[in-house]
GUKOLVEX-992243 format. One record per residue: z, y, x negated of N, C-alpha, C, O, CB in turn; chain; residue in three letters; residue number from 1. Coordinates in Angstrom, 1 decimal. Each point is the difference from the previous one (the first is absolute). Glycine has a CB too. Layout:
{pt {Z,Y,X},{Z,Y,X},{Z,Y,X},{Z,Y,X},{Z,Y,X},'A','ALA',NUM};
...
//
This chain:
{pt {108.6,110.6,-107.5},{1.3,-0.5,0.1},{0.1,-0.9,1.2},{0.6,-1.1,0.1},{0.3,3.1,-1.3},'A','UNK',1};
{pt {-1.5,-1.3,2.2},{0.2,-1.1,1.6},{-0.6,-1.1,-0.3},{0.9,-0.8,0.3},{-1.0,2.3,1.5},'A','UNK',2};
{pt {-1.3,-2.4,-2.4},{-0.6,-0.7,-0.3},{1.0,-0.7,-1.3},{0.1,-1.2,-0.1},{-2.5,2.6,1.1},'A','UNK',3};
{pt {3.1,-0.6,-1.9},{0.7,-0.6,-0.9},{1.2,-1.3,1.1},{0.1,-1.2,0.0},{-0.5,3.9,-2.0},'A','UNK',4};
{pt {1.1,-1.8,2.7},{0.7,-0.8,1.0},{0.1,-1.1,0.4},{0.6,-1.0,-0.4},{-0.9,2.3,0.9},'A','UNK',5};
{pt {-0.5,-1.1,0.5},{-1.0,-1.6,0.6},{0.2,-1.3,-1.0},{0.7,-0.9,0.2},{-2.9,2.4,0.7},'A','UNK',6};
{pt {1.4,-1.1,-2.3},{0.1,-1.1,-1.0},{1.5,0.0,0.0},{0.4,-0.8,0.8},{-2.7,0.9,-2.2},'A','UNK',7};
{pt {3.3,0.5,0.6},{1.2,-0.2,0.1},{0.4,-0.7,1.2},{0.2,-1.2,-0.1},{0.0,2.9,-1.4},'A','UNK',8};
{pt {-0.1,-1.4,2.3},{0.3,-1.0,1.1},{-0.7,-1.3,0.4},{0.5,-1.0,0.4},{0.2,3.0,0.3},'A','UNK',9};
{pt {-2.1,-1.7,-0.9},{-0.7,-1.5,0.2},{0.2,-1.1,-1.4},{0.0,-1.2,0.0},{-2.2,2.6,1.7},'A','UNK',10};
{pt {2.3,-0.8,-2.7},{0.5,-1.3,-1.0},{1.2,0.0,-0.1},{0.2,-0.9,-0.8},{-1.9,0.8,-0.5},'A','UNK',11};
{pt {3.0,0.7,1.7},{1.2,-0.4,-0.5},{0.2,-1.1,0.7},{-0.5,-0.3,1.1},{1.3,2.2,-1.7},'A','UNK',12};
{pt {0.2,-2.5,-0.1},{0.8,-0.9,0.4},{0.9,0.2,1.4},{0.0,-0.6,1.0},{-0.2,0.2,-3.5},'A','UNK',13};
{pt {1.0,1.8,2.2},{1.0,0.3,1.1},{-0.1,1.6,-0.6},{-0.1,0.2,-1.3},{1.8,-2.7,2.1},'A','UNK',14};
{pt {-1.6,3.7,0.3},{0.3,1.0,-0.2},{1.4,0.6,0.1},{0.6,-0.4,1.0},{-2.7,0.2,-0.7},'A','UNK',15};
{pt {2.7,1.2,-1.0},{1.0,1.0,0.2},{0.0,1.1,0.0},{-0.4,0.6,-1.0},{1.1,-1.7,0.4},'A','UNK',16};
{pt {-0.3,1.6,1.5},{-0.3,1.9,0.4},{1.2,0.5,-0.3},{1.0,0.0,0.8},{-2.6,0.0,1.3},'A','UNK',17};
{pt {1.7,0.4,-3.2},{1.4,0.7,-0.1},{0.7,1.4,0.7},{1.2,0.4,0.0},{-1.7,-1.6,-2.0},'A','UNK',18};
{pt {-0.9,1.8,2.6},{0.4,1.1,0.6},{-1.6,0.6,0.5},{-1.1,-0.2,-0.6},{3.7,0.6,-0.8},'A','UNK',19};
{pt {-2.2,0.3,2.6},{-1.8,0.7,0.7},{0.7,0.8,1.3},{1.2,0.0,0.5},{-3.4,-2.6,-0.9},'A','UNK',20};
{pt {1.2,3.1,0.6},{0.0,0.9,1.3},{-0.2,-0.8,0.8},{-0.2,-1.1,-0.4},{-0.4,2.9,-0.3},'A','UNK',21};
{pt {0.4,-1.6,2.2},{-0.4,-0.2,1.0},{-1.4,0.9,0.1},{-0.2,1.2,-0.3},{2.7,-1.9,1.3},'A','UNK',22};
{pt {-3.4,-0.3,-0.5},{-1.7,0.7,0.4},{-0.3,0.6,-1.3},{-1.2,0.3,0.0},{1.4,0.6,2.6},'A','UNK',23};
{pt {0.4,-0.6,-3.6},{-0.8,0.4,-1.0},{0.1,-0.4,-1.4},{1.0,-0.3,-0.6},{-1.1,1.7,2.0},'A','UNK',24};
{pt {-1.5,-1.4,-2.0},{-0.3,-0.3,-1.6},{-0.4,-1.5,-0.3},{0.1,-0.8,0.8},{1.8,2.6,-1.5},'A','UNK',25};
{pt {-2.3,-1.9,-0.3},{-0.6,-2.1,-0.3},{0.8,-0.8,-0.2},{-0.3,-1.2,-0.2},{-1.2,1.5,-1.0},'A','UNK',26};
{pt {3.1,0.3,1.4},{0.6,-1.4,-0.1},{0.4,-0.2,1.3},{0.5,-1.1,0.2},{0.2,1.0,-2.6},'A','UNK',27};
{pt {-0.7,1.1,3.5},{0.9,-0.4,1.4},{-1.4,-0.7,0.4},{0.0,-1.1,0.6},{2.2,3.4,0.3},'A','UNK',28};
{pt {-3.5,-1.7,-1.3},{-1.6,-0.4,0.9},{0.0,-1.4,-0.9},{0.2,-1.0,0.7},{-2.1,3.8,-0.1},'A','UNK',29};
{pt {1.8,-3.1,-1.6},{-0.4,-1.2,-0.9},{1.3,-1.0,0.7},{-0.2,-1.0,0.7},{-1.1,2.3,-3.3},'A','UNK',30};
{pt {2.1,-0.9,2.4},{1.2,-1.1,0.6},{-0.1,-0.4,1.6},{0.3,-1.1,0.4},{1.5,2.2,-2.3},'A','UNK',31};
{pt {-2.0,-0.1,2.5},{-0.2,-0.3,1.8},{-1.2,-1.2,-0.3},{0.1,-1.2,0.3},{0.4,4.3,1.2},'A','UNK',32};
{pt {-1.5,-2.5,-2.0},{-1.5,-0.8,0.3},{0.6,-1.8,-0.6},{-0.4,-1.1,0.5},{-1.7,3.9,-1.3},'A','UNK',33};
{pt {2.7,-2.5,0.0},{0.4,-1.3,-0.8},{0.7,-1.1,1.7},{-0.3,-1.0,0.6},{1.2,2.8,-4.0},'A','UNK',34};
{pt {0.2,-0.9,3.7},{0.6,-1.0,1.2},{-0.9,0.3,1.0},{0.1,-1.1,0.5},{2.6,1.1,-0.9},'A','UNK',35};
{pt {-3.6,0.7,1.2},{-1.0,-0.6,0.7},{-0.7,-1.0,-0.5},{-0.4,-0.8,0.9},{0.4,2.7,-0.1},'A','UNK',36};
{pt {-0.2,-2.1,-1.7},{-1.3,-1.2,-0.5},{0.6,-1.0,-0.5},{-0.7,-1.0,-0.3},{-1.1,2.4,-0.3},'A','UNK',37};
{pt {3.4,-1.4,0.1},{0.6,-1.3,-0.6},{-1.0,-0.5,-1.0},{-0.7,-1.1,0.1},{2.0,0.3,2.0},'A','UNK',38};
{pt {-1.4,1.9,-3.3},{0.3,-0.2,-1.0},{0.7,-1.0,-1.0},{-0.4,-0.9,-0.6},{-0.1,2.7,1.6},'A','UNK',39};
{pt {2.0,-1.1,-0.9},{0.4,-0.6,-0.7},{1.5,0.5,0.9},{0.1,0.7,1.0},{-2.2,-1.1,-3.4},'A','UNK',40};
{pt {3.2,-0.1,1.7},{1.8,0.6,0.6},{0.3,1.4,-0.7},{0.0,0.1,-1.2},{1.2,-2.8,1.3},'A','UNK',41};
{pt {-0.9,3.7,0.6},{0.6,1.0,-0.2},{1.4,0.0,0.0},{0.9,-0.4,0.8},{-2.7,1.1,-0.2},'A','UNK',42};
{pt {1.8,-0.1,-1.4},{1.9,0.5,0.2},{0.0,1.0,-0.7},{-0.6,0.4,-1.0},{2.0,-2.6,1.1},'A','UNK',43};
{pt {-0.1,2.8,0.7},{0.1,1.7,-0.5},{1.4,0.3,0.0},{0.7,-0.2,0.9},{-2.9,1.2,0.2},'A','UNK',44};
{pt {2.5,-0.4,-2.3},{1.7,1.1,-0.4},{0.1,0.2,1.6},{-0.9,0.4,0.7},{0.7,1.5,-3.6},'A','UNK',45};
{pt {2.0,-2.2,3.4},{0.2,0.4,1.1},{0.9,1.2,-1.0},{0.6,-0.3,-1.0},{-1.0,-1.9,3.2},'A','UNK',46};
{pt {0.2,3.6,-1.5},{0.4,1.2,-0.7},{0.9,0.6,1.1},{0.6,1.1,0.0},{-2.7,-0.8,-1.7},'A','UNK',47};
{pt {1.9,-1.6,2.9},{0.6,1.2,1.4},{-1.1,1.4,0.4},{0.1,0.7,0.9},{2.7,-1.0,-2.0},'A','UNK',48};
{pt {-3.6,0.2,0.5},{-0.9,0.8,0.6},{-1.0,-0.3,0.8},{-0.6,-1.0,-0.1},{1.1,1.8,-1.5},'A','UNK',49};
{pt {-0.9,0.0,2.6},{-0.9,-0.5,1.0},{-1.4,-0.5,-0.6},{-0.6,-0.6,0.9},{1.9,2.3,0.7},'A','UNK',50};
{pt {-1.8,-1.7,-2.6},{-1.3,-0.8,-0.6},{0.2,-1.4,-0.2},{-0.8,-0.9,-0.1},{0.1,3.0,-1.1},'A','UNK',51};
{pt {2.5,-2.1,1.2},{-0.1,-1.4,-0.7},{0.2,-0.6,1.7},{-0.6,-1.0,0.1},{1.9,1.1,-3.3},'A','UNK',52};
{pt {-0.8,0.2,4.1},{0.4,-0.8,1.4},{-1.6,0.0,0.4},{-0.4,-1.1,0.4},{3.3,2.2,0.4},'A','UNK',53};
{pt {-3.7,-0.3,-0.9},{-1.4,0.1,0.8},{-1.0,-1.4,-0.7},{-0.7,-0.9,0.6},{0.8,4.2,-0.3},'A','UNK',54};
{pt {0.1,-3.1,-1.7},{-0.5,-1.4,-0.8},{0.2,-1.2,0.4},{-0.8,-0.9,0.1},{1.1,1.9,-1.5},'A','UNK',55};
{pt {1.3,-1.0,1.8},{0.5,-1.4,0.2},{-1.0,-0.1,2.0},{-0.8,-0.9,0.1},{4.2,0.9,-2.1},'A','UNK',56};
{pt {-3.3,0.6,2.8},{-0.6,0.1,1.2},{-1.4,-0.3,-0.1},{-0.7,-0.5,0.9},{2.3,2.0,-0.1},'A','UNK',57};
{pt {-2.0,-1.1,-2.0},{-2.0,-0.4,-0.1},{0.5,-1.9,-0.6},{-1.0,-0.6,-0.2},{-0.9,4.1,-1.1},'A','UNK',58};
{pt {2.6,-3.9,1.1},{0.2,-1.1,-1.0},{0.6,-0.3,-1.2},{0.1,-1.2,-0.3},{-1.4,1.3,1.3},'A','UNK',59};
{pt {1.6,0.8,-1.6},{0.5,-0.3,-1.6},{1.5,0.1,0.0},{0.7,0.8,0.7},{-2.9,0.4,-1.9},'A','UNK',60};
{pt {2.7,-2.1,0.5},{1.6,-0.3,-0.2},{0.4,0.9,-0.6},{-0.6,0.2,-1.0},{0.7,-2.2,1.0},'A','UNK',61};
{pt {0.7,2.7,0.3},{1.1,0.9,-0.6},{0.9,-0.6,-1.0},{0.4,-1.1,0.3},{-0.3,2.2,1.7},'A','UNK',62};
{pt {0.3,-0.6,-3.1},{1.0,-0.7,-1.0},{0.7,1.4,-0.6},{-0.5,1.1,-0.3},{-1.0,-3.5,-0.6},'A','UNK',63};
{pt {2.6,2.1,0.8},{1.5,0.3,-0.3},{0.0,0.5,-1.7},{-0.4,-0.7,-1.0},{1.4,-1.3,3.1},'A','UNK',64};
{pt {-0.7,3.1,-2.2},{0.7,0.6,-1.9},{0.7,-1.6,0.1},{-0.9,-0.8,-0.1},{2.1,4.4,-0.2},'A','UNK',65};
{pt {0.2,-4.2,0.5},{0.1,-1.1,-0.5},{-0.9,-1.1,0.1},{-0.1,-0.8,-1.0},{1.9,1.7,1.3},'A','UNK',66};
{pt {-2.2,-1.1,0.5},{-1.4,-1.2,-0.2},{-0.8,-0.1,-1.1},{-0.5,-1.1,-0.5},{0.2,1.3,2.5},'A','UNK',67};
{pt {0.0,1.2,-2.4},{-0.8,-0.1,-1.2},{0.6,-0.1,-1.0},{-0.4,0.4,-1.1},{-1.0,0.5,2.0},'A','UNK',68};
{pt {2.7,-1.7,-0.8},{0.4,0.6,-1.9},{-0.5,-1.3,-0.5},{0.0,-0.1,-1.2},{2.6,1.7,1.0},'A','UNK',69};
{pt {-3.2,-2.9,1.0},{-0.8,-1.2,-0.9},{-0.9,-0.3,0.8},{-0.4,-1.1,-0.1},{2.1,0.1,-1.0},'A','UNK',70};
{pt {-2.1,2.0,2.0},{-2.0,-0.2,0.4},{0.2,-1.3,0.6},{-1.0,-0.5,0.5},{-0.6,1.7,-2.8},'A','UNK',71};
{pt {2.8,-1.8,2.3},{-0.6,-1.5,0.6},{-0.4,-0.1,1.8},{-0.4,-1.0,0.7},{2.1,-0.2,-3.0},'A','UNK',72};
{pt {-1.2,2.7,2.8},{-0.6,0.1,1.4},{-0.8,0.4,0.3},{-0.4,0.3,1.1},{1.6,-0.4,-0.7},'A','UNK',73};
{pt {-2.2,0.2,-2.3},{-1.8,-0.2,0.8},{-0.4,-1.3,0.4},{-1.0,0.0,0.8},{0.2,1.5,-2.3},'A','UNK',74};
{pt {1.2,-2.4,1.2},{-0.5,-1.3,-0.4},{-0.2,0.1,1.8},{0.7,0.5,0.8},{0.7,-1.9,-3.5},'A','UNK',75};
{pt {-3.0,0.3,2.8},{0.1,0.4,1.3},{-0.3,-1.4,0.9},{-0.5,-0.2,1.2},{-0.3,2.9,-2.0},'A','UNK',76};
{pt {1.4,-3.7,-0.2},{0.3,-1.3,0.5},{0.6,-0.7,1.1},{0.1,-1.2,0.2},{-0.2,1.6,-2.0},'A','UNK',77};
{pt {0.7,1.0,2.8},{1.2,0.1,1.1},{-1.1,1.0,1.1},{0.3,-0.1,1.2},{2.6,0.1,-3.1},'A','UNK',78};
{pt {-3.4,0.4,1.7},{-0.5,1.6,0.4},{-1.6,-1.1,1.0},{-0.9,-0.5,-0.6},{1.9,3.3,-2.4},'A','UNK',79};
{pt {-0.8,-2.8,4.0},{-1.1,0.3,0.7},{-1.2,0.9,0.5},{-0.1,0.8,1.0},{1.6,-1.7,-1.0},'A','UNK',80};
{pt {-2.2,0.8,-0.8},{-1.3,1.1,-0.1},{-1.0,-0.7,0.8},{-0.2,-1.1,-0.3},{0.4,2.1,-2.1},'A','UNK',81};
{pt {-0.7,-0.3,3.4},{-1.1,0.0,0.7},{0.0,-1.4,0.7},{-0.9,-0.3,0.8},{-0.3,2.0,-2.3},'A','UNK',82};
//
């Protein structure tokens, strides 16, 4: 599964974390590794929970229950990556 990761993150286009722990399991380790190496843009459910504020601090944009009701604040045509 950790090896599964990596590829998900090294070929997407842009990733979304809809929810993770802090320090633990393949998507908080696969997604950290992703914004050390600029991969690709992350962005993650802000839930108000502390996984999602720690995400945005490693790099990945936070987005909003209303933002997503038309995904169009993945688009990352605005978004400065790396």
């Amino acid at each position: 599964a950790l090896q599964r990761n990596g590829i998900i993150h090294g070929w997407g286009e842009k990733v979304f974390v809809a929810q993770s722990r802090i320090g633990i399991g393949g998507t908080w380790n696969g997604t950290r590794k992703n914004l050390q190496k600029g991969w690709n843009p992350v962005f993650c459910f802000d839930d108000g929970m502390p996984w999602s504020e720690e995400m945005e601090r490693l790099g990945a944009v936070r987005i909003s229950r209303e933002a997503l009701k038309d995904f169009s604040c993945l688009e990352t045509r605005n978004i400065s990556f790396l």
